[in-house]
Structures are given as C-alpha cells and as structure tokens.
N, C-alpha and C positions, 0 to 999 in steps of 0.2 A: 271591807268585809264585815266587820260590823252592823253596817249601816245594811247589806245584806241579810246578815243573820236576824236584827231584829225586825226586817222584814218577814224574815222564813217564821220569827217565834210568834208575830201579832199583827200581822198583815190580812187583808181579806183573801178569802178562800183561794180566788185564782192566783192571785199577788201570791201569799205564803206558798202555794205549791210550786210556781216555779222560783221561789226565790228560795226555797229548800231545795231541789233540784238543783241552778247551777251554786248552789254555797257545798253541796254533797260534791259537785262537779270537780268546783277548783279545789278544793281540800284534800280529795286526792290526788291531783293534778300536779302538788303543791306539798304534800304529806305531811300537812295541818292537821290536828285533832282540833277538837271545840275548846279543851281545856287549853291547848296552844294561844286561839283567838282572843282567849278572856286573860291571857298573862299581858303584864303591861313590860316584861322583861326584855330589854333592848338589848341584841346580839350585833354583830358586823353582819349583815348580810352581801354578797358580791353578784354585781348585773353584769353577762357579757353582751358586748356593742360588737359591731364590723367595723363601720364606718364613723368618718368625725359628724357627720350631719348626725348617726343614731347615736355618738356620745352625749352631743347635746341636748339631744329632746330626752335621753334619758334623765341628764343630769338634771333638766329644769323637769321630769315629773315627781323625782327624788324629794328637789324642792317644792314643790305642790303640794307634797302625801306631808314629810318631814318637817318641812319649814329649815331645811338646811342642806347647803350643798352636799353633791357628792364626792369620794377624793379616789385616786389614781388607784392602780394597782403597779409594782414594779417590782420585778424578779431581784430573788435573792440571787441568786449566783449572775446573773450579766447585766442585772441593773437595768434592765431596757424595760421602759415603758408596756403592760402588757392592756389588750382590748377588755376588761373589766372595769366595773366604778364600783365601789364602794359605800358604805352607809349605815349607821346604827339606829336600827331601828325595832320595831316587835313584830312577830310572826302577822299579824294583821296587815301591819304598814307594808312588810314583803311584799305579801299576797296583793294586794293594793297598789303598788309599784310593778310589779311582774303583770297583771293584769291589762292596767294604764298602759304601757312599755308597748305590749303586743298590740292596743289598737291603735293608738297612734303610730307605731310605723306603720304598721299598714294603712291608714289614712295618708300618710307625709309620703310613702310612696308613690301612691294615688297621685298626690295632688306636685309630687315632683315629676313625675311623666307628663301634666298635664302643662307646669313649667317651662317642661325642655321641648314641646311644641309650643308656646308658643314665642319661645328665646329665637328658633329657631324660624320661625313665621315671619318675627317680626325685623331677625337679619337676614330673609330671604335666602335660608341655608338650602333652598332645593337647584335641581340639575333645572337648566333654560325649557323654555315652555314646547320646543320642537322635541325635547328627549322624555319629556314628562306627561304622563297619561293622566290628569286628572278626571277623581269619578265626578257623575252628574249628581247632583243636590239629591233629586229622588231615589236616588239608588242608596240610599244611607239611612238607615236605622233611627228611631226617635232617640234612642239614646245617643248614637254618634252624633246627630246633629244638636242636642244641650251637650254635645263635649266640645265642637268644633266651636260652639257661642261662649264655652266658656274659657276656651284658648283665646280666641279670637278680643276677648274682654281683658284678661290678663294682658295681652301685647303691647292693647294701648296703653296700659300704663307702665310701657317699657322704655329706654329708651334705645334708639336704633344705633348699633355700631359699626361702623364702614372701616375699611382699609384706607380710606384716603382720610378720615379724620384721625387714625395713627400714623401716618406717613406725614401731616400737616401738622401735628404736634410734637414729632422729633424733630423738624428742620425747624422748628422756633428754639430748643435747648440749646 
C-alpha cells in the first residue's frame, strides 16, 4: 500500500492517476485513512480462510508481507479451532495481506481446476469410449485449447495410479 501510495504522490501522470484511484479504492474497501497508512502501529489483525489449501497460502502471504507466520484462532467457550489466522501487524501490511489473499486464491483456484483435470486425465477417470462423446479439436476455442495443452503438460509430470498397483502393494505387507 505504500509502495501504492507513493506511486499515487510522484508517479507519472497516467501512473499517479490510477494509482490514486485504486489506493482511494482499497481504502475504502478496507476503512483505511492516509493517516492509518503512514502509522507504523502494529495491532492483531484477523484473516478468515474456508479451506486448509486457503489456510496455507494465506499463512505463507502473512509471511511474505510480515516475515512472520500466522497463528490459529480458538474459541473461548469450546476451544475448537476456528477458520481465521492471525497476525501483528500495521493498517498497511493488512491492507497488503487482504489484497495478496484475494488474488491468489483466485489464481490457486484457477490453477487447482486445471490440476483436477489433469489428475484426472492422467488416471483415466472418464466413462469407456462407446459411453463417451468426445468434441472434435476444431470445435473448441483458442483458449480451451492452451487450457487442454496445459492439462495435458501438467499430467506428464504426474505419476499414474491404478487399482492393481494398490492391490499389488497390500499382498507384499
């Protein structure tokens, strides 16, 4: 945010304007003042997660912004682990970390759909070829086809799992 703002104060013309634009953006977004941004005063701030894959990419952007992990949250009255992380840091680093947070899951998304085809390619997880309609190459989009190259890229460096190579390594136990 920062690194933003002193964009927005001494940037060239089209730079400064939109870099005043989205720092006005997130700031409300966020309900940051400018005098918040320039405090170096470190508070707890709390991130919620759903999932353990979005714990961890949160925890290691925490450590990117902070240079220090993040820690648990756990309920006072039932002691059970709750879906937030943790972290001391300044209205900046928030804003910095909440920013980070939202593109990267949505990239990690992206790129775990892209995963789970080709997990799924590469163990031959579809119905046999008399039940199955596959389309023709030309009938698909420039962009589905650099998505199906880049499943297809990811597979090979997968390795293949079969039912007979788990049925051949419990009768050796």
């Amino acid at each position: 945010m920062k690194k933003i703002k002193a964009l927005a104060d001494r940037g060239a013309d089209g730079e400064r304007e939109s870099a005043q634009t989205l720092l006005a953006r997130l700031m409300e977004q966020y309900g940051i003042s400018e005098t918040d941004l320039e405090e170096e005063r470190r508070e707890t701030a709390w991130f919620p997660y759903s999932q353990e894959t979005e714990r961890r990419l949160l925890n290691q952007i925490i450590y990117m912004v902070t240079g220090a992990g993040g820690f648990g949250c756990v309920g006072t009255y039932s002691g059970r682990k709750r879906k937030k992380m943790g972290t001391e840091c300044t209205a900046a680093e928030r804003l910095e970390i909440e920013a980070n947070y939202a593109f990267f899951r949505a990239a990690m998304e992206e790129e775990l759909e892209i995963f789970y085809s080709a997990f799924a390619c590469k163990n031959n997880l579809f119905p046999s070829e008399d039940k199955a309609k596959p389309r023709d190459i030309e009938e698909l989009s420039p962009e589905e086809k650099a998505r199906y190259m880049k499943v297809g890229l990811m597979a090979e460096g997968m390795e293949r799992h079969t039912l007979r190579k788990a049925i051949a390594a419990g009768e050796t136990e």
